[in-house]
PDB file of N, H, CA, C and O in Angstrom:
ATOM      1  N   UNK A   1       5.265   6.841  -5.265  1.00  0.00           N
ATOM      2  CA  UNK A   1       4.045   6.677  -6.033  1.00  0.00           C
ATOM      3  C   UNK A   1       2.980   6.064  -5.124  1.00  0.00           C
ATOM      4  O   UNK A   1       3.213   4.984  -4.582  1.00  0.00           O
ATOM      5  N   UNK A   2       1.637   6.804  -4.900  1.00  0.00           N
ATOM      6  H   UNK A   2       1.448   7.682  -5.340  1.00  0.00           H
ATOM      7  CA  UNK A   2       0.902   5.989  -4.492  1.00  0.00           C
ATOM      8  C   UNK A   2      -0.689   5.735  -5.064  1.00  0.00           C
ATOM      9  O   UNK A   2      -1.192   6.825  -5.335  1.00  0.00           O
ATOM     10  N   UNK A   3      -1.615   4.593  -5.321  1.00  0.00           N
ATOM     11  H   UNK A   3      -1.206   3.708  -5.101  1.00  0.00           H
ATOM     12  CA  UNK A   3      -2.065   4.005  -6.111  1.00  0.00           C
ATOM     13  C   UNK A   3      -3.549   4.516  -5.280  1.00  0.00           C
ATOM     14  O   UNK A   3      -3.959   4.107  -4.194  1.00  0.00           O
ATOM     15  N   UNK A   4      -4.238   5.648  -6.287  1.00  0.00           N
ATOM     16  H   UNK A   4      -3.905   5.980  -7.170  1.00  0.00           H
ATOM     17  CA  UNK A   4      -5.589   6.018  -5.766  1.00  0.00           C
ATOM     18  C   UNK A   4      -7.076   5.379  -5.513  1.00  0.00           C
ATOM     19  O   UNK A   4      -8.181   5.896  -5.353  1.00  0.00           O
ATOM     20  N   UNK A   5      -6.527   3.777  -5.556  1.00  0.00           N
ATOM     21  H   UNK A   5      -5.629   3.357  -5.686  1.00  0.00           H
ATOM     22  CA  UNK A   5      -7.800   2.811  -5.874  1.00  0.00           C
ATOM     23  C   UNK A   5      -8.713   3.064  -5.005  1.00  0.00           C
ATOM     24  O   UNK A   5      -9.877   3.262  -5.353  1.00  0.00           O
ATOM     25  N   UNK A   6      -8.277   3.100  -3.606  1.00  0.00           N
ATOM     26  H   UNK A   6      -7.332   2.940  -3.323  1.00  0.00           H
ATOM     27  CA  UNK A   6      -9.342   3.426  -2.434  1.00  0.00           C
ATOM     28  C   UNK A   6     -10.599   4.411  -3.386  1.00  0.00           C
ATOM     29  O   UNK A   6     -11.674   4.019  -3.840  1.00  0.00           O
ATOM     30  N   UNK A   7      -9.981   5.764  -3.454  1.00  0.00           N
ATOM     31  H   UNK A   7      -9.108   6.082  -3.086  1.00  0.00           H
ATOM     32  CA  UNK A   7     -10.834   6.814  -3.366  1.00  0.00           C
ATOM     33  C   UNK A   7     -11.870   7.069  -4.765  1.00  0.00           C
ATOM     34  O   UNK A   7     -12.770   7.889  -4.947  1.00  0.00           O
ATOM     35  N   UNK A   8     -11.233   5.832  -5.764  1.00  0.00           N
ATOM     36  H   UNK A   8     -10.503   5.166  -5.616  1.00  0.00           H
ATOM     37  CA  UNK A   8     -11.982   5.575  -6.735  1.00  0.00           C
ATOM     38  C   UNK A   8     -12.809   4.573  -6.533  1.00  0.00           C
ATOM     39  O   UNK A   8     -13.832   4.574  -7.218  1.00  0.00           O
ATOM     40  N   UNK A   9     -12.650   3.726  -5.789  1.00  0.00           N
ATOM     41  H   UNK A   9     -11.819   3.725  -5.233  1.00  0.00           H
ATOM     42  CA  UNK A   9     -13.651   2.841  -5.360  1.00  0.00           C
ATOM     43  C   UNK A   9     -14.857   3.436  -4.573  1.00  0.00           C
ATOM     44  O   UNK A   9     -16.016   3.029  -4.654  1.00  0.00           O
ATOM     45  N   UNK A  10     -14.499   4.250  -3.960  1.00  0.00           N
ATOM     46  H   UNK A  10     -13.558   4.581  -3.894  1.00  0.00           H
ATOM     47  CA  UNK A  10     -15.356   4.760  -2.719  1.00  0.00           C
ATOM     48  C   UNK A  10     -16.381   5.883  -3.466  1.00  0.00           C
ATOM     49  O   UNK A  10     -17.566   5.977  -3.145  1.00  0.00           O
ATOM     50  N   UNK A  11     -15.919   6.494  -4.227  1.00  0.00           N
ATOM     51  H   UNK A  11     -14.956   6.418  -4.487  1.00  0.00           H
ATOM     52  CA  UNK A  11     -16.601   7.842  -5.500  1.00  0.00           C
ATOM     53  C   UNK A  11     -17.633   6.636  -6.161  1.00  0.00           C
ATOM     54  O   UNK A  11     -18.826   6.905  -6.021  1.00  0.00           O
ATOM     55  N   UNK A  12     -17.343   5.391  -6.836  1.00  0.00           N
ATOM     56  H   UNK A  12     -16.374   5.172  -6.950  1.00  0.00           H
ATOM     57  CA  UNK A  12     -17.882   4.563  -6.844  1.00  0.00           C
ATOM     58  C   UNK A  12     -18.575   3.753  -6.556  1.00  0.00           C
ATOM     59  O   UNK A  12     -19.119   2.957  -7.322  1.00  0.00           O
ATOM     60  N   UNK A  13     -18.706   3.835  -5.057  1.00  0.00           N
ATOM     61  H   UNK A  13     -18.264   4.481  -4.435  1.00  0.00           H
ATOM     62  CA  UNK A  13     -19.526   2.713  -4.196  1.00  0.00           C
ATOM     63  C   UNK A  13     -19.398   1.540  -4.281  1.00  0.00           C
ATOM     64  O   UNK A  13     -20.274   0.702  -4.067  1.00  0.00           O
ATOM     65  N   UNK A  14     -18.064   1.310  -4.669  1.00  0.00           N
ATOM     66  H   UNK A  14     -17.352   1.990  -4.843  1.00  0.00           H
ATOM     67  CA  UNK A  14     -17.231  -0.012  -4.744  1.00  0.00           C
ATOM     68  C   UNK A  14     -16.571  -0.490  -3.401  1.00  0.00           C
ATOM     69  O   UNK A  14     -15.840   0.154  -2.649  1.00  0.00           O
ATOM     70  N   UNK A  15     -17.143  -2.165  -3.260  1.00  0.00           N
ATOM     71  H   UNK A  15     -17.736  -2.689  -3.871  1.00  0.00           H
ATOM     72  CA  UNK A  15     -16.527  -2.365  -2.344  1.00  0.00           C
ATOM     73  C   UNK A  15     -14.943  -3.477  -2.838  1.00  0.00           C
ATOM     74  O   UNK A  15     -14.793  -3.775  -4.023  1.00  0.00           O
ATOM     75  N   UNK A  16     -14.057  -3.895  -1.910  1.00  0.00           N
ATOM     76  H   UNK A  16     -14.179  -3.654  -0.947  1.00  0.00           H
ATOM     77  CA  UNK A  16     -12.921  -4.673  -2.534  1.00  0.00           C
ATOM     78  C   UNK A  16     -13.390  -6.156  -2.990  1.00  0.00           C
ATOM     79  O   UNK A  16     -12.680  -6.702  -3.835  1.00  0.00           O
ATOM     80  N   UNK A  17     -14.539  -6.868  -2.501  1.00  0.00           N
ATOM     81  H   UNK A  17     -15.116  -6.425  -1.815  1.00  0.00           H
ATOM     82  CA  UNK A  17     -14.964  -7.801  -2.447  1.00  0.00           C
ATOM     83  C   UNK A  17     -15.406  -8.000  -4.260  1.00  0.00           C
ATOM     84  O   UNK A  17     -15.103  -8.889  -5.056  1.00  0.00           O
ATOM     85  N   UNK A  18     -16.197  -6.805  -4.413  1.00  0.00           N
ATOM     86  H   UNK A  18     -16.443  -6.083  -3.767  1.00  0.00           H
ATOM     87  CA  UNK A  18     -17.012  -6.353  -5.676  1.00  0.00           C
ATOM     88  C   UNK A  18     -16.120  -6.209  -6.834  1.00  0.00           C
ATOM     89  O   UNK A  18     -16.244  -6.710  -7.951  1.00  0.00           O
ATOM     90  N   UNK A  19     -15.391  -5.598  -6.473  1.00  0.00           N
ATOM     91  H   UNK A  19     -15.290  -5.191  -5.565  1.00  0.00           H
ATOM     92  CA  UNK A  19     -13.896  -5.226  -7.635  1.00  0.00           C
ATOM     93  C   UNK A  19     -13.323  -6.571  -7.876  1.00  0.00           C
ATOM     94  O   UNK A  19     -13.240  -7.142  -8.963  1.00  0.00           O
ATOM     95  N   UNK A  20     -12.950  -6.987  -6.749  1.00  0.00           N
ATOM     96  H   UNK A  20     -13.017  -6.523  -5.866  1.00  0.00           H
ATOM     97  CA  UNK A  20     -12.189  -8.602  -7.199  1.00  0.00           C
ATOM     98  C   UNK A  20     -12.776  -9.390  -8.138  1.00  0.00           C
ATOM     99  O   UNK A  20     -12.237  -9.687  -9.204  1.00  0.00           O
ATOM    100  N   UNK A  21     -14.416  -9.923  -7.612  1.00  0.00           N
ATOM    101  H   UNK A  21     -14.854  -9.681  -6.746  1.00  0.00           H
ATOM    102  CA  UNK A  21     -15.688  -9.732  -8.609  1.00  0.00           C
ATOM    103  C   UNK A  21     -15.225  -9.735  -9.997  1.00  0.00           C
ATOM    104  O   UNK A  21     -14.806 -10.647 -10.710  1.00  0.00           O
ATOM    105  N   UNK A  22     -15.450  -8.188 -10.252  1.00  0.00           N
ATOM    106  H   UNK A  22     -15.790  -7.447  -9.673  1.00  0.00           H
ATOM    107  CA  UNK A  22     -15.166  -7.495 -11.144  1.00  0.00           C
ATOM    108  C   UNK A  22     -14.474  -8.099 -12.556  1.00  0.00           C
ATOM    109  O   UNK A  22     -14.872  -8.429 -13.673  1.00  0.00           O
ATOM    110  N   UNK A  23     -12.747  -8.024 -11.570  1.00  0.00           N
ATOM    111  H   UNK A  23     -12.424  -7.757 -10.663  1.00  0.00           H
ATOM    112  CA  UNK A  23     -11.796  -7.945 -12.218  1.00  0.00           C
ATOM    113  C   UNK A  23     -11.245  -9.240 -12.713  1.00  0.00           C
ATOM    114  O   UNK A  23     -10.656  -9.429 -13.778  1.00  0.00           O
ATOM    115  N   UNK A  24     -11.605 -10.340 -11.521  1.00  0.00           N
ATOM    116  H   UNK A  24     -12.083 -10.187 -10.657  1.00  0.00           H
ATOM    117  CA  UNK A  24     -10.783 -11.371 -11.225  1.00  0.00           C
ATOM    118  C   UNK A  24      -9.592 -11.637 -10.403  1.00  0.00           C
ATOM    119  O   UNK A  24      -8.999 -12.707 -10.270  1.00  0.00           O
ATOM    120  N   UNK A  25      -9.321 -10.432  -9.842  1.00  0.00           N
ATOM    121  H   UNK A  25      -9.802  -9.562  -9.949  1.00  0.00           H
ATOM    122  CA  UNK A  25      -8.250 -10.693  -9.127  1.00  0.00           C
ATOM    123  C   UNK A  25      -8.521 -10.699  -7.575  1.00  0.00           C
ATOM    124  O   UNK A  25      -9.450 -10.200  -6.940  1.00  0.00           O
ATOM    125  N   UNK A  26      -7.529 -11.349  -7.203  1.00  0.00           N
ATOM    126  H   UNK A  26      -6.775 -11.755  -7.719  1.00  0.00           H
ATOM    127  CA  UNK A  26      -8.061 -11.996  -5.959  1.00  0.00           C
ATOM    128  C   UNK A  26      -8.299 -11.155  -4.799  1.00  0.00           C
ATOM    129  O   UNK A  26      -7.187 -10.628  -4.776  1.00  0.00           O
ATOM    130  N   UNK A  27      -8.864 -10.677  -3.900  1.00  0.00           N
ATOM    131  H   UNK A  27      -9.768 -11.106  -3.918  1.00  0.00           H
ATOM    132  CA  UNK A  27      -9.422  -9.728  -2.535  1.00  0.00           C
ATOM    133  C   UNK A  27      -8.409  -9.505  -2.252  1.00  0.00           C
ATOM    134  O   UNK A  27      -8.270  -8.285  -2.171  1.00  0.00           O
ATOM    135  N   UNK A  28      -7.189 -10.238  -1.947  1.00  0.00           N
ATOM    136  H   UNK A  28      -7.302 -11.229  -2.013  1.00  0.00           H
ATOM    137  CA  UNK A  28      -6.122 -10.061  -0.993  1.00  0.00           C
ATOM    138  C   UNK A  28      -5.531  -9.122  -1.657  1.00  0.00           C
ATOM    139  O   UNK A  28      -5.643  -7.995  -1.176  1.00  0.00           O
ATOM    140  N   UNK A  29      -4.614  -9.294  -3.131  1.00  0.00           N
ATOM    141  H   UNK A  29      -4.523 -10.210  -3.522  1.00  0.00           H
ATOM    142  CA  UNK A  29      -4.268  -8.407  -3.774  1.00  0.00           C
ATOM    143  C   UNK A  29      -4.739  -7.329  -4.252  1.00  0.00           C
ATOM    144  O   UNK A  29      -4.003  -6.465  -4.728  1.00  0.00           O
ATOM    145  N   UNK A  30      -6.446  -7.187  -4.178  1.00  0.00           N
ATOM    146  H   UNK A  30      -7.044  -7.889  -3.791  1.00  0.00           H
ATOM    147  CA  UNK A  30      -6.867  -5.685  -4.020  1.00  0.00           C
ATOM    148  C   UNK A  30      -6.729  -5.475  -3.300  1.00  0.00           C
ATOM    149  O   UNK A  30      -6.244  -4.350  -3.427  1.00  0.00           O
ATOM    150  N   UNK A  31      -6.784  -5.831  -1.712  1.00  0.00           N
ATOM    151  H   UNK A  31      -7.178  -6.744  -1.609  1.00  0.00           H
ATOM    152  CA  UNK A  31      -6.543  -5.166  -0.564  1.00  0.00           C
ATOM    153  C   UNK A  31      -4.801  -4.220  -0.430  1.00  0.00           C
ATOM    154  O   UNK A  31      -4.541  -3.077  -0.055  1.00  0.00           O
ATOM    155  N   UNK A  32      -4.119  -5.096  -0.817  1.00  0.00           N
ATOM    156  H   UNK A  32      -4.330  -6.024  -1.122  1.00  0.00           H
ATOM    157  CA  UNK A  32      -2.690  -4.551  -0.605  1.00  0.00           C
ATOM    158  C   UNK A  32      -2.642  -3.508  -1.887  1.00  0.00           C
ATOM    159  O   UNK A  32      -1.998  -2.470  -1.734  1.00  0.00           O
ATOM    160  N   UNK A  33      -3.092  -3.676  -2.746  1.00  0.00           N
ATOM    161  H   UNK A  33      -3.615  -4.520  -2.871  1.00  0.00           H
ATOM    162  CA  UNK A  33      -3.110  -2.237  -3.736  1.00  0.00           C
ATOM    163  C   UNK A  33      -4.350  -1.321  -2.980  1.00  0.00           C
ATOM    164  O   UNK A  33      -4.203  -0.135  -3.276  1.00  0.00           O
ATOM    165  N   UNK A  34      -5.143  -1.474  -2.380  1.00  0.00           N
ATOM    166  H   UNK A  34      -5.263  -2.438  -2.140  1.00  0.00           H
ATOM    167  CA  UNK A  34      -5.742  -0.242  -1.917  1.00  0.00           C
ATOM    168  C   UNK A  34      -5.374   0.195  -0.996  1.00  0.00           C
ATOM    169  O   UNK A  34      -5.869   1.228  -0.545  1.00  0.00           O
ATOM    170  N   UNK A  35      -4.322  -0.483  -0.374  1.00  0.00           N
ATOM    171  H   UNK A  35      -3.919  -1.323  -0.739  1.00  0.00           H
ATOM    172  CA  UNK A  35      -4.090   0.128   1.335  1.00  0.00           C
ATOM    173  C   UNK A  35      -2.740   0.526   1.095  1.00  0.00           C
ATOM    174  O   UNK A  35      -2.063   0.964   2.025  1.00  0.00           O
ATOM    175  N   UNK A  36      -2.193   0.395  -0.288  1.00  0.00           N
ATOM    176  H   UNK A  36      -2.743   0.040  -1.043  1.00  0.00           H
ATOM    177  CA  UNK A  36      -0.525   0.678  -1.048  1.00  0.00           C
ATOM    178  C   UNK A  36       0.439   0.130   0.115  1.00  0.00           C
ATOM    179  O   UNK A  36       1.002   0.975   0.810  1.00  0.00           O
ATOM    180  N   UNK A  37       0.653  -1.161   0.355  1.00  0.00           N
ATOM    181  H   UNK A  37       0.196  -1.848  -0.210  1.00  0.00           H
ATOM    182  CA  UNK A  37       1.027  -1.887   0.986  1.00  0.00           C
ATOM    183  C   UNK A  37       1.831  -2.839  -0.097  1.00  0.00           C
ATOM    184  O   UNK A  37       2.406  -3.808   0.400  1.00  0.00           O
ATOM    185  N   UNK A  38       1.899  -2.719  -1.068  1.00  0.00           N
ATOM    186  H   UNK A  38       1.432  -1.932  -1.471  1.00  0.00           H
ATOM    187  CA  UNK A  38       2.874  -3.612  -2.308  1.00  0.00           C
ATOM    188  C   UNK A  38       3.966  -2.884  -2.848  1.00  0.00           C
ATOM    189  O   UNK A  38       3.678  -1.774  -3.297  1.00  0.00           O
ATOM    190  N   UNK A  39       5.361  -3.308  -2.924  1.00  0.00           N
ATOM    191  H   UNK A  39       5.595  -4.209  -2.559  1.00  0.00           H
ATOM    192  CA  UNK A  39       6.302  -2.855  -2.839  1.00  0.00           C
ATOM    193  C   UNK A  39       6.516  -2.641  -4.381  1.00  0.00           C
ATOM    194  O   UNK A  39       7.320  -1.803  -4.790  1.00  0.00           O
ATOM    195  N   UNK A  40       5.814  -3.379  -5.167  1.00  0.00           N
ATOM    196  H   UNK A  40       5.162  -4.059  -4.835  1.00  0.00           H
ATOM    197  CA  UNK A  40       5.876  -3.607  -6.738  1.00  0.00           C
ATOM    198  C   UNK A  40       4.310  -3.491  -6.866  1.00  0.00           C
ATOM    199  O   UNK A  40       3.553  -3.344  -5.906  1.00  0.00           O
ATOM    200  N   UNK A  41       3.771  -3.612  -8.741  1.00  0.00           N
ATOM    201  H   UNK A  41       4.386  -3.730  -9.521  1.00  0.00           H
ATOM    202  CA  UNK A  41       2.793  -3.378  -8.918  1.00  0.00           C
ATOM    203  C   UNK A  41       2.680  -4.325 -10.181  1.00  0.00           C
ATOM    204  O   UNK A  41       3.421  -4.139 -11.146  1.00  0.00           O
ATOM    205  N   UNK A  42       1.724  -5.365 -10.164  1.00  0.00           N
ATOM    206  H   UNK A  42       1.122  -5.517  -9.380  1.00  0.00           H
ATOM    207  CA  UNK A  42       1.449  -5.916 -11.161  1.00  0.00           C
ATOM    208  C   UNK A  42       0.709  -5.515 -12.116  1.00  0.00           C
ATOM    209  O   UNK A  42      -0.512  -5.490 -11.958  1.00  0.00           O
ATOM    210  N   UNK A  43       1.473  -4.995 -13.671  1.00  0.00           N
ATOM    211  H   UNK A  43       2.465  -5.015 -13.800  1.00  0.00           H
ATOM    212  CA  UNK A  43       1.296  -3.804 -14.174  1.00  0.00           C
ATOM    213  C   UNK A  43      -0.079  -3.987 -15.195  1.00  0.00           C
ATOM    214  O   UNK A  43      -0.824  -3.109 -15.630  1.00  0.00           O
ATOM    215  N   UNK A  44      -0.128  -5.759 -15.443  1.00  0.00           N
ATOM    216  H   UNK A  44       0.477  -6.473 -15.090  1.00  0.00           H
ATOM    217  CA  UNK A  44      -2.048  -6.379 -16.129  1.00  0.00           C
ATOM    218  C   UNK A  44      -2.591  -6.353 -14.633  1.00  0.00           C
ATOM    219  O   UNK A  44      -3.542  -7.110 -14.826  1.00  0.00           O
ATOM    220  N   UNK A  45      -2.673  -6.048 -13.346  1.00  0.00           N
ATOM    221  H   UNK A  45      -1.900  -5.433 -13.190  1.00  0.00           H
ATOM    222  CA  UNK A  45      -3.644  -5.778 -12.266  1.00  0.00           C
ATOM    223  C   UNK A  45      -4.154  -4.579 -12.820  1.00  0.00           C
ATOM    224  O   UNK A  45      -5.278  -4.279 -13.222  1.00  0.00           O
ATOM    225  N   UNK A  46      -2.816  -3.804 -12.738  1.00  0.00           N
ATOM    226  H   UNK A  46      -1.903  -4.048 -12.411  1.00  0.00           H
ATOM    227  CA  UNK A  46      -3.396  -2.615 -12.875  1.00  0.00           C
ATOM    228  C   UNK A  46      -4.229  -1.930 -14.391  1.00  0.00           C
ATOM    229  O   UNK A  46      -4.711  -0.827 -14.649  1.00  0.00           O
ATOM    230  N   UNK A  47      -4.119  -2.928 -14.985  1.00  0.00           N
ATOM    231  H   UNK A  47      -3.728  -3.824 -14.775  1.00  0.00           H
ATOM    232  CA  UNK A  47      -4.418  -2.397 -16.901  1.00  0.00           C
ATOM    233  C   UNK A  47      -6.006  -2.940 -16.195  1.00  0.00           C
ATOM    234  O   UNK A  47      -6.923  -2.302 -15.678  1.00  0.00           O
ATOM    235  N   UNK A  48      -5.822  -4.291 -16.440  1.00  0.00           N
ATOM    236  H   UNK A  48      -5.077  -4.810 -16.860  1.00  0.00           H
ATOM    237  CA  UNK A  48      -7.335  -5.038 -15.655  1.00  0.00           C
ATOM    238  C   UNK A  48      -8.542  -4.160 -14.971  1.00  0.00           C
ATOM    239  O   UNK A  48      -9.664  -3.877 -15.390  1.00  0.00           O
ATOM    240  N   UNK A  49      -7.650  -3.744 -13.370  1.00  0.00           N
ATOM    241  H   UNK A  49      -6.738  -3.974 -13.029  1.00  0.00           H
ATOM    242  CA  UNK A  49      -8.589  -2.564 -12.928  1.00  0.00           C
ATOM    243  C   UNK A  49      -8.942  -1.262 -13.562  1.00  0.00           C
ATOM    244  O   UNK A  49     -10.090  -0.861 -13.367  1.00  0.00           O
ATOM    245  N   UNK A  50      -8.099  -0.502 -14.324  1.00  0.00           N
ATOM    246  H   UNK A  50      -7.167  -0.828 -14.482  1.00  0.00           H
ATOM    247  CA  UNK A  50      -8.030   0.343 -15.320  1.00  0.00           C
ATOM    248  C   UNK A  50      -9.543  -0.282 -16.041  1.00  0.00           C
ATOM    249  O   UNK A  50     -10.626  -0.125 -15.476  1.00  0.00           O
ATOM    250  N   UNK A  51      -9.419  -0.877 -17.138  1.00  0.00           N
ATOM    251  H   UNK A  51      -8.540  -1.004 -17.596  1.00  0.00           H
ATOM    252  CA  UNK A  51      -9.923  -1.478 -17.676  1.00  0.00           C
ATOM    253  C   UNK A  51     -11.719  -1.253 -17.238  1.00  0.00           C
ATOM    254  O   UNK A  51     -12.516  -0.423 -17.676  1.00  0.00           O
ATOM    255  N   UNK A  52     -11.896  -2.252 -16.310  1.00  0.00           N
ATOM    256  H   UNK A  52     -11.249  -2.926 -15.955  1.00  0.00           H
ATOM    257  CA  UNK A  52     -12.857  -2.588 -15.569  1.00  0.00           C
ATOM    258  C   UNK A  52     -14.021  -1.070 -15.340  1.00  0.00           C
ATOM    259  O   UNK A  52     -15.165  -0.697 -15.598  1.00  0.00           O
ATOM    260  N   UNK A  53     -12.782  -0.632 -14.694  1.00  0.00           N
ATOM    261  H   UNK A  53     -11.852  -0.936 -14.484  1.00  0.00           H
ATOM    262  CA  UNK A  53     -13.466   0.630 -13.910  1.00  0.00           C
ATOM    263  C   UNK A  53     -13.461   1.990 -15.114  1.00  0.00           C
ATOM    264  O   UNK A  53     -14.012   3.032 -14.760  1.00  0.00           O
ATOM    265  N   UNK A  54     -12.968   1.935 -16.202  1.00  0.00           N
ATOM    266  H   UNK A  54     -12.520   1.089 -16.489  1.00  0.00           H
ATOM    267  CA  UNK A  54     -13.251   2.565 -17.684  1.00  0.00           C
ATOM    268  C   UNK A  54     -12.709   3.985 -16.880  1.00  0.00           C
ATOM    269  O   UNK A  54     -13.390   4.970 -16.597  1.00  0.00           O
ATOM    270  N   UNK A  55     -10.811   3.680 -16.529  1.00  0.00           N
ATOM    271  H   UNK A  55     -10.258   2.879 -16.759  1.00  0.00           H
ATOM    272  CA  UNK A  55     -10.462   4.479 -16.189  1.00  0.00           C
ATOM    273  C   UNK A  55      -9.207   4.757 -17.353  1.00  0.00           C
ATOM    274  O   UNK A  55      -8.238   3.999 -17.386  1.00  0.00           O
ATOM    275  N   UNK A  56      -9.331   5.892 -18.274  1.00  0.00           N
ATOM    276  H   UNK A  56     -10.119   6.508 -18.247  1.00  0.00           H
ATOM    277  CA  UNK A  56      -8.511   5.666 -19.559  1.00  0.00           C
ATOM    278  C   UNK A  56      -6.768   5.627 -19.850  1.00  0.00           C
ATOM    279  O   UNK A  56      -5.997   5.238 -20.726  1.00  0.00           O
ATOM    280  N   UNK A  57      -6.705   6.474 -18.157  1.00  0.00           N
ATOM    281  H   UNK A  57      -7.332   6.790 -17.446  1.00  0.00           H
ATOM    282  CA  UNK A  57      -5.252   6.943 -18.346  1.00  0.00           C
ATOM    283  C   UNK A  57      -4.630   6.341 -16.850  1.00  0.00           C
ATOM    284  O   UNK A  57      -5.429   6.492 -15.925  1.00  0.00           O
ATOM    285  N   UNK A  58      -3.543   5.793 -16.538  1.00  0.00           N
ATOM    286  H   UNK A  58      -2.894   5.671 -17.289  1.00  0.00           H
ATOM    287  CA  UNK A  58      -2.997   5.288 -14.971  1.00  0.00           C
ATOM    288  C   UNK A  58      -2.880   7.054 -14.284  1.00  0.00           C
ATOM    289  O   UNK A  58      -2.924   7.245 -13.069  1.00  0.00           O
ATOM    290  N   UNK A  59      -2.740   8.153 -15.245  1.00  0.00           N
ATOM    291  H   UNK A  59      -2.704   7.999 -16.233  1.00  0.00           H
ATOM    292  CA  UNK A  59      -2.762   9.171 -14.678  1.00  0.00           C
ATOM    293  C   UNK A  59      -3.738   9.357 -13.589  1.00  0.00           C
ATOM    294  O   UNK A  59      -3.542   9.919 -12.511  1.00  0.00           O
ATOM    295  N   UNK A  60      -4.989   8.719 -14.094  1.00  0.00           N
ATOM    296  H   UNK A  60      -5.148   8.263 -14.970  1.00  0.00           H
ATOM    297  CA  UNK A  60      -5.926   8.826 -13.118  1.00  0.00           C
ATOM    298  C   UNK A  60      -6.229   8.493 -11.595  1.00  0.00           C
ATOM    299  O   UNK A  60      -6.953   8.875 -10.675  1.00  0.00           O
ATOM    300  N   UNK A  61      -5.174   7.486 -11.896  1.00  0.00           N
ATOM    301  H   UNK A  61      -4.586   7.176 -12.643  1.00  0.00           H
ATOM    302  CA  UNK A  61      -4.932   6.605 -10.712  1.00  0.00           C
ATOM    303  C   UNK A  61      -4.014   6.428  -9.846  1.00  0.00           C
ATOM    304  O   UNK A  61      -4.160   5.903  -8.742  1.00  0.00           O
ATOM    305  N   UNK A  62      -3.188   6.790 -10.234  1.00  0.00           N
ATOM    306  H   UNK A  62      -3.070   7.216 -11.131  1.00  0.00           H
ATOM    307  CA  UNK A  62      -1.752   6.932  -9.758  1.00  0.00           C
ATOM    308  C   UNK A  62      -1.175   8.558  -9.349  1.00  0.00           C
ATOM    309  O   UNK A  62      -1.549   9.479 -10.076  1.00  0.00           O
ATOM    310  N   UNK A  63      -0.271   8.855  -8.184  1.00  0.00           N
ATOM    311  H   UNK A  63       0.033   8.107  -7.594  1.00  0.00           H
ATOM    312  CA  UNK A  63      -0.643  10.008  -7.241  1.00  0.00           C
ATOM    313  C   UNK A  63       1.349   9.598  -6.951  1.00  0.00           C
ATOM    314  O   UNK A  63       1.912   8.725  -6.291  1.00  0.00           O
ATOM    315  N   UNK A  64       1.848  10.699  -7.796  1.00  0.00           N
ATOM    316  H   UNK A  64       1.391  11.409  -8.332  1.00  0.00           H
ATOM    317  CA  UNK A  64       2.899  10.961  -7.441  1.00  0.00           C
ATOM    318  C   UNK A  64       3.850  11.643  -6.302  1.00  0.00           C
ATOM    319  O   UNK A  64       3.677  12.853  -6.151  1.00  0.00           O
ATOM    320  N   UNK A  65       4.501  11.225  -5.759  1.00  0.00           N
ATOM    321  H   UNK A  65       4.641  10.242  -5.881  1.00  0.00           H
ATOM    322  CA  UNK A  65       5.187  11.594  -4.227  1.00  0.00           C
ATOM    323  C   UNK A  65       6.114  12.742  -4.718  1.00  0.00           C
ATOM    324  O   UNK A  65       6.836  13.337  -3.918  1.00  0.00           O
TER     325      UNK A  65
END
């Protein structure tokens, strides 16, 4: 599974700094979910960013191997 945040951020003109912002969650842990560098997934990060970015389905976001 890998986690399409980059390329929704970027369609966005979102930077990681801005999202953290955003969301509340901290830079570091957006960084390792955008660079899919986390071995697990904190599944209110991901509702949160969902959320935020008025993305309705994880389908959207998420990019199956």
């Amino acid at each position: 599974m890998r986690i399409k945040l980059k390329e929704v951020m970027e369609e966005r003109g979102l930077t990681q700094s801005k999202l953290a912002e955003m969301t509340g969650i901290r830079q570091a842990a957006i960084s390792e979910i955008v660079n899919n560098r986390r071995d697990t997934i904190n599944k209110a990060h991901l509702e949160t960013i969902c959320k935020t970015l008025e993305i309705k389905s994880f389908d959207e976001i998420l990019e199956w191997d």
